[in-house]
C-alpha positions as CSV (number, residue, x, y, z in Angstrom):
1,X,36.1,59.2,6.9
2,X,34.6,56.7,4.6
3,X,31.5,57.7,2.6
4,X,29.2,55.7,4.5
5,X,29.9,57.3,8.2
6,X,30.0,60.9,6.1
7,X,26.2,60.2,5.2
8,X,25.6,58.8,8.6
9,X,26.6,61.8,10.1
10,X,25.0,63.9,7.5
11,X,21.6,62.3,8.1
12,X,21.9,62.6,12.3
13,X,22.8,66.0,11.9
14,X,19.9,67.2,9.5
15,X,17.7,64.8,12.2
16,X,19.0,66.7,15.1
17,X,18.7,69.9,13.1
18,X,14.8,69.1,12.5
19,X,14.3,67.9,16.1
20,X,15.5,71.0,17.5
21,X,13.6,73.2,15.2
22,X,10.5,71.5,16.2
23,X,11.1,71.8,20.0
24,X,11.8,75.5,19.7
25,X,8.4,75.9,17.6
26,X,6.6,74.2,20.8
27,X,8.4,76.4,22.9
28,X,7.5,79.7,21.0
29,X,3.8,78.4,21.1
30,X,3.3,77.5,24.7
31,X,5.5,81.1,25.2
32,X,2.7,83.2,24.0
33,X,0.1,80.9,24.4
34,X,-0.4,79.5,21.0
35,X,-3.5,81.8,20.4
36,X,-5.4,79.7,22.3
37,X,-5.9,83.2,25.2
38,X,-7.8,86.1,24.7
39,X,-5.3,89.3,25.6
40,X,-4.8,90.1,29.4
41,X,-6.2,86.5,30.3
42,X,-4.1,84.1,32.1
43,X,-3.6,80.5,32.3
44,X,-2.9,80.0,35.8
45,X,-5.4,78.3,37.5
46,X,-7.7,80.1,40.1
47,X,-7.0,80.5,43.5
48,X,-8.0,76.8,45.3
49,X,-10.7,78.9,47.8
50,X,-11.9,82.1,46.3
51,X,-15.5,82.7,46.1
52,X,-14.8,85.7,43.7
53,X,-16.2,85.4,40.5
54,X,-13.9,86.6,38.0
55,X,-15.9,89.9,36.8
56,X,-15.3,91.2,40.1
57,X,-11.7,90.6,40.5
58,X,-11.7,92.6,37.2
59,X,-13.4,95.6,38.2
60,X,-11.4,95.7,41.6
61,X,-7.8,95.6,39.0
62,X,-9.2,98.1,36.6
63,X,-10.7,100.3,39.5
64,X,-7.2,100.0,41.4
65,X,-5.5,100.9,38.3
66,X,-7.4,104.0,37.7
67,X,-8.0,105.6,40.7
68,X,-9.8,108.8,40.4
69,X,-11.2,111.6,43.1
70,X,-8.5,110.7,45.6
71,X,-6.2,113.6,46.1
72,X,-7.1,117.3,45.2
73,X,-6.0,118.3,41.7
74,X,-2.0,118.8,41.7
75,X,-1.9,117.5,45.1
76,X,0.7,114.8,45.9
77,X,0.6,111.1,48.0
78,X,3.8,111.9,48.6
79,X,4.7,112.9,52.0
80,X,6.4,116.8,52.3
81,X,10.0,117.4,53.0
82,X,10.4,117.1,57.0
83,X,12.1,120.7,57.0
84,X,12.1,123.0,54.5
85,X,12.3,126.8,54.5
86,X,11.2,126.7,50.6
87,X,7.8,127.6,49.9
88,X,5.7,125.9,47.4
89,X,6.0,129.0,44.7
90,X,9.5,128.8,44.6
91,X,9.6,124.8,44.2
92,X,7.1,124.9,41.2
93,X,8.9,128.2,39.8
94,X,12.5,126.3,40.1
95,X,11.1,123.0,38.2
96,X,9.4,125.3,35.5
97,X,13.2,126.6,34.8
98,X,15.1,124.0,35.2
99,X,12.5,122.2,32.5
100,X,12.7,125.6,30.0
101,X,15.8,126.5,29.9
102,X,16.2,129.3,27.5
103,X,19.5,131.0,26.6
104,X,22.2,129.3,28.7
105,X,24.0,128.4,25.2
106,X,24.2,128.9,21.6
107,X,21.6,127.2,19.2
108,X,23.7,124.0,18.2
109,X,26.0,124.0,20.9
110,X,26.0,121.3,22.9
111,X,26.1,121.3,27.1
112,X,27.7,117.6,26.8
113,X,31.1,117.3,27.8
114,X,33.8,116.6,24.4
115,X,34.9,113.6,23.6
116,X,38.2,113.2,25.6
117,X,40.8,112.8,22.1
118,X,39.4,115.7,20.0
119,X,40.8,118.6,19.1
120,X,39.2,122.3,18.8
């Protein structure tokens, strides 16, 4: 290549270099909103009909959100198993134990199988 094409080339590659650095800065910007948003606020326009001001839809969110004085304390949404024979007692009992287990192996020992090519 002649000298003259090398510093053509040169000169497009440090252009293309500085054009691509400057679209990904625009992109990181309009990514996180360039500062311009305070936190939890969004750019996306407002629904075309809504009559809501948006105070309200906020207190609806944060009052979704936090729901309090629903259920009984300890009480579950969840719906109870169609048949079982085991009373609540032994349910909590068997999670307590299964969450402390105490003295099913040596302190160190791991309950992890080995590693398939090691040796003992």
């Amino acid at each position: 290549m002649s000298t003259r094409t090398q510093r053509i080339a040169a000169i497009l590659a440090l252009g293309s270099l500085a054009a691509l650095g400057s679209v990904a800065a625009s992109a990181q910007a309009a990514w996180d909103g360039g500062g311009s948003e305070a936190i939890g606020q969004s750019t996306s326009a407002p629904m075309p009909g809504s009559t809501m001001s948006s105070a309200e839809v906020y207190n609806g969110a944060v009052a979704a959100a936090h729901a309090s004085g629903t259920e009984a304390i300890g009480q579950s949404t969840g719906a109870p198993a169609m048949v079982s024979r085991v009373s609540d007692t032994e349910v909590y009992n068997g999670a307590v134990a299964a969450a402390h287990a105490s003295g099913t192996e040596a302190i160190g020992q791991s309950t992890a199988m080995p590693m398939p090519a090691t040796m003992h």
